[in-house]
N, CA and C atoms as a LAMMPS dump frame, in Angstrom:
ITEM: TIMESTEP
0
ITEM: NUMBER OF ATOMS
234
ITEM: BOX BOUNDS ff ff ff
-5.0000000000000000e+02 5.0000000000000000e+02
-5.0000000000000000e+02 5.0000000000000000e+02
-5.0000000000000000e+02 5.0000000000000000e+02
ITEM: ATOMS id mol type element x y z
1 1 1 N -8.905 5.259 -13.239
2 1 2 C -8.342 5.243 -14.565
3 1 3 C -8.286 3.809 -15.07
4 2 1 N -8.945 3.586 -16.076
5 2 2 C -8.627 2.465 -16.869
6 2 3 C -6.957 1.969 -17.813
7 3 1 N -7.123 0.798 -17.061
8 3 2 C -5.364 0.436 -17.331
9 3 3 C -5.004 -0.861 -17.818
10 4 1 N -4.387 -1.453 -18.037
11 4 2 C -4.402 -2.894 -18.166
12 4 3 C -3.436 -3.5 -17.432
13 5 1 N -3.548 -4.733 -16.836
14 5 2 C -3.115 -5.665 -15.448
15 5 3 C -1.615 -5.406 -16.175
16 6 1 N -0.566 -4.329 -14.53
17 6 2 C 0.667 -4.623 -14.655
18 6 3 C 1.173 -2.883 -15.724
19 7 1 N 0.202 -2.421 -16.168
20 7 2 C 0.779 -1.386 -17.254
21 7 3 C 0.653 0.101 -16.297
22 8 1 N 0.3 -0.207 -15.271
23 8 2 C -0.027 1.574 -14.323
24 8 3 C 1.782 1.543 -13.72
25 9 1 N 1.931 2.443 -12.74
26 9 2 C 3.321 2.294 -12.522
27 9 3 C 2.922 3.593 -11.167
28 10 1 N 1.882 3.56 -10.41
29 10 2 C 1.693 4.759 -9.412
30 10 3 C 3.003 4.74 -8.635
31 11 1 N 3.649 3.53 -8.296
32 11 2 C 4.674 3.53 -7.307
33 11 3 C 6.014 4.698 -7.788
34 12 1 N 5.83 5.008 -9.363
35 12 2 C 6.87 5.478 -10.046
36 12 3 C 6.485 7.157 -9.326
37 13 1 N 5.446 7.439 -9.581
38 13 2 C 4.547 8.67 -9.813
39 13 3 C 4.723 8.847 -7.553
40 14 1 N 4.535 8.074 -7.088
41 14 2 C 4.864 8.104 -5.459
42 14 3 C 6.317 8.763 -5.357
43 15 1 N 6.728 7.527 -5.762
44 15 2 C 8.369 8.044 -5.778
45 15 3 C 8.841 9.794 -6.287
46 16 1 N 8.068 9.99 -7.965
47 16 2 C 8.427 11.037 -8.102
48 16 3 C 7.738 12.531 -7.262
49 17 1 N 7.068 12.172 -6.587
50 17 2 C 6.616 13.466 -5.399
51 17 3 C 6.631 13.017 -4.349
52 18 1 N 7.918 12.296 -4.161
53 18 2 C 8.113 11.772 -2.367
54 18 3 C 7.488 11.414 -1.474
55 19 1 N 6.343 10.933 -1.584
56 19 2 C 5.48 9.895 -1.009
57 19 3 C 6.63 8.915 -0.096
58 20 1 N 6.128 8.914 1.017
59 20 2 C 7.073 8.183 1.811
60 20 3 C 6.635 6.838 2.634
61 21 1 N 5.298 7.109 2.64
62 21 2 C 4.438 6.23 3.005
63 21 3 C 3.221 5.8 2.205
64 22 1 N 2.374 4.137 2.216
65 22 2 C 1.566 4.232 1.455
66 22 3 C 0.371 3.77 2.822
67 23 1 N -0.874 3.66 2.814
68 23 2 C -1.543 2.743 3.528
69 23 3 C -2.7 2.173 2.813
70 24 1 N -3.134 0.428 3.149
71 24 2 C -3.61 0.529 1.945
72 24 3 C -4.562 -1.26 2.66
73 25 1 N -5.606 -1.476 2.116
74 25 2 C -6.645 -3.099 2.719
75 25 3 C -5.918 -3.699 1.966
76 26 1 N -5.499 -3.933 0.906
77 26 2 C -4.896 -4.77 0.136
78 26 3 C -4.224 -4.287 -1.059
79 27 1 N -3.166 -5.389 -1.183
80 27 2 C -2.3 -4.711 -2.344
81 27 3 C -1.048 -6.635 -2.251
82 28 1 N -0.755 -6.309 -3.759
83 28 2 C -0.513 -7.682 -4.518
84 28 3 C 0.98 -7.468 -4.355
85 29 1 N 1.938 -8.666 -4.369
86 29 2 C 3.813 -9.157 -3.749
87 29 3 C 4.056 -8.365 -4.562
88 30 1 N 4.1 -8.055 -5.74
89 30 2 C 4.769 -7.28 -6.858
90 30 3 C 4.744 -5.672 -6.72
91 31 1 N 3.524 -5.009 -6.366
92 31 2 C 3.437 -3.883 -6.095
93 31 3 C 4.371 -3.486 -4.714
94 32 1 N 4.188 -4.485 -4.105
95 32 2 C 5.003 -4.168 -2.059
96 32 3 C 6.377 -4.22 -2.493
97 33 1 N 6.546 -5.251 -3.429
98 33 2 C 8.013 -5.212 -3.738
99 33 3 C 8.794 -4.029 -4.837
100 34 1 N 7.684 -3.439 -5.501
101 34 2 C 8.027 -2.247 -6.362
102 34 3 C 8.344 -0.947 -5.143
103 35 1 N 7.29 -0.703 -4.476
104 35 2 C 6.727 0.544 -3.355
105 35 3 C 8.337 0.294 -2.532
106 36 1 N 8.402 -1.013 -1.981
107 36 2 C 9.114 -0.606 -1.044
108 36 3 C 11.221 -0.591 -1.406
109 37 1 N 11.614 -1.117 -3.333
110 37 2 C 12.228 -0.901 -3.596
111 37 3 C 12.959 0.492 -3.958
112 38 1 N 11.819 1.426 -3.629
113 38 2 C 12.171 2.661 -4.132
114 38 3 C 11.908 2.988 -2.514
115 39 1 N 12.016 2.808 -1.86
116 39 2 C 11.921 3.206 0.238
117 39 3 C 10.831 3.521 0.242
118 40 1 N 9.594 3.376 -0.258
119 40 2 C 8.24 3.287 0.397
120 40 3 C 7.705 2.754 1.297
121 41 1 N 7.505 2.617 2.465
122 41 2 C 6.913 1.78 3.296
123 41 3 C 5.105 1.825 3.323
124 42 1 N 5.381 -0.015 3.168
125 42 2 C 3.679 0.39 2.887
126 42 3 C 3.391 -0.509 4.194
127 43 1 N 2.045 0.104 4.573
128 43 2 C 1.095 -0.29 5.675
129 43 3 C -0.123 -0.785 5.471
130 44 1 N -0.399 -1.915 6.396
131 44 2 C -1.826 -2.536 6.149
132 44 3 C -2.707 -2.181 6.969
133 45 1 N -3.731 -1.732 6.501
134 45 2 C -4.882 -0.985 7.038
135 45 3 C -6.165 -1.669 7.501
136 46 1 N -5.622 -2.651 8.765
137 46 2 C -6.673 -3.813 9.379
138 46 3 C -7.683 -3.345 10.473
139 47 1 N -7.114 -1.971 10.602
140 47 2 C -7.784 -1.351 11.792
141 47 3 C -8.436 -1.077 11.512
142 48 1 N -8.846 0.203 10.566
143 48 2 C -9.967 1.14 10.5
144 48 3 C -10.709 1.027 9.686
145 49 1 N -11.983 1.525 9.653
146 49 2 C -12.917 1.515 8.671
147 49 3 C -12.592 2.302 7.963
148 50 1 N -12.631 4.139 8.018
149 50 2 C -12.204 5.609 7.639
150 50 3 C -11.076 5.792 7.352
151 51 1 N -10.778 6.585 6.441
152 51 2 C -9.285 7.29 6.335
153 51 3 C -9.078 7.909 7.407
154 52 1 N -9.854 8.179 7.928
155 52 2 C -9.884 9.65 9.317
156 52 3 C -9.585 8.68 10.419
157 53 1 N -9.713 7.527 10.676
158 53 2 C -9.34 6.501 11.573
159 53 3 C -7.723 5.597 11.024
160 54 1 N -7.773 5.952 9.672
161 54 2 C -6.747 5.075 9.197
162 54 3 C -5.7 6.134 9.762
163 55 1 N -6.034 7.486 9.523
164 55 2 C -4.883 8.604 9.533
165 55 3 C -4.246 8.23 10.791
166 56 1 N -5.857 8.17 11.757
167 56 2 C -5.138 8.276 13.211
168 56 3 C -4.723 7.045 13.995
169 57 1 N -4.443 5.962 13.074
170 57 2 C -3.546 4.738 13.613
171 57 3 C -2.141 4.687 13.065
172 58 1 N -2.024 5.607 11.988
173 58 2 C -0.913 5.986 11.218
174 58 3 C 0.01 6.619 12.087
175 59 1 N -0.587 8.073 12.819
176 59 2 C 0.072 8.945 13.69
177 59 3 C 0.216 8.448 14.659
178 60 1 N -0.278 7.377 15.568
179 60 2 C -0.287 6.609 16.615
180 60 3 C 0.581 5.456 16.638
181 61 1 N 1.178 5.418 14.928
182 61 2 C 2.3 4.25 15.022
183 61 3 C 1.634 2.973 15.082
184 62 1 N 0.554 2.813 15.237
185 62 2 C -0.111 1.297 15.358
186 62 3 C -0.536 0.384 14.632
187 63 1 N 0.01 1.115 13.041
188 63 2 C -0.209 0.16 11.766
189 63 3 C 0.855 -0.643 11.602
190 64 1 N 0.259 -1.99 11.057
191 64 2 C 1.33 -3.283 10.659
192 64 3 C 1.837 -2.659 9.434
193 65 1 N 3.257 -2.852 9.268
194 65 2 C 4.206 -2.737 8.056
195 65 3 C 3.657 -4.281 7.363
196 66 1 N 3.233 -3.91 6.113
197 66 2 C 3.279 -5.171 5.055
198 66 3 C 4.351 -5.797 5.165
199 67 1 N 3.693 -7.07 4.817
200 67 2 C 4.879 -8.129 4.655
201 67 3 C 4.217 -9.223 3.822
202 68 1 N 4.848 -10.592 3.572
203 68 2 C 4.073 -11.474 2.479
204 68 3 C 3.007 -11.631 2.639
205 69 1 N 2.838 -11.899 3.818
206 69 2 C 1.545 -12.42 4.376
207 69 3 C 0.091 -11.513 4.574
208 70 1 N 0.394 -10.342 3.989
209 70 2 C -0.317 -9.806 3.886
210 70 3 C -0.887 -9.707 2.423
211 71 1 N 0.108 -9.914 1.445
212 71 2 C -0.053 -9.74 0.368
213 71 3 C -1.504 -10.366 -0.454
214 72 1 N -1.938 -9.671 -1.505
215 72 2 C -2.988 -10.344 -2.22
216 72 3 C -2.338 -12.008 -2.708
217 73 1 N -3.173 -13.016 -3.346
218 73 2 C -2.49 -14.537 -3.604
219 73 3 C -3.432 -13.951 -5.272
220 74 1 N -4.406 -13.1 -5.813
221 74 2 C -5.274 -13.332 -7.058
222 74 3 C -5.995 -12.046 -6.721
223 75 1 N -6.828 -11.853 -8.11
224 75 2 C -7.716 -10.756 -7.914
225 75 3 C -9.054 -10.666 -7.064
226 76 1 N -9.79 -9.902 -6.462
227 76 2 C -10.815 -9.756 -5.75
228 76 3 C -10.633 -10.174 -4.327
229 77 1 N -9.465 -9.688 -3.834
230 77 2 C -9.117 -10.256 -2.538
231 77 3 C -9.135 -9.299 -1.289
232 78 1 N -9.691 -8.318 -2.071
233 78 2 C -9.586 -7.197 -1.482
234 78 3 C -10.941 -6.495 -1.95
């Protein structure tokens, strides 16, 4: 969907169908800090290539919880 930088709000749309978890290669301080103000926990997805591999590091507990340092610094960083 075409949007303009800052005007989407998915974290709202997570929240409103209980999304409890996100997993994700990259994602920018503002979004981690939106996701995880509403109890989202988001995860960085360094492991896998596949969703089908992402799933199964998910269920295995072996994904890093985001934190700054994971965060995007600009666009195309991901």
């Amino acid at each position: 969907m075409h949007h303009s930088h800052g005007q989407c709000t998915p974290a709202d749309l997570f929240s409103a169908n209980g999304i409890e978890a996100v997993l994700c290669n990259g994602i920018g301080a503002g979004a981690v800090a939106r996701l995880q103000a509403l109890g989202i926990t988001v995860y960085i997805n360094s492991k896998a290539r596949t969703l089908k591999e992402a799933i199964e590091h998910f269920d295995k507990e072996t994904l890093e919880k985001v934190n700054i340092h994971h965060t995007c610094q600009g666009h195309n960083c991901h």
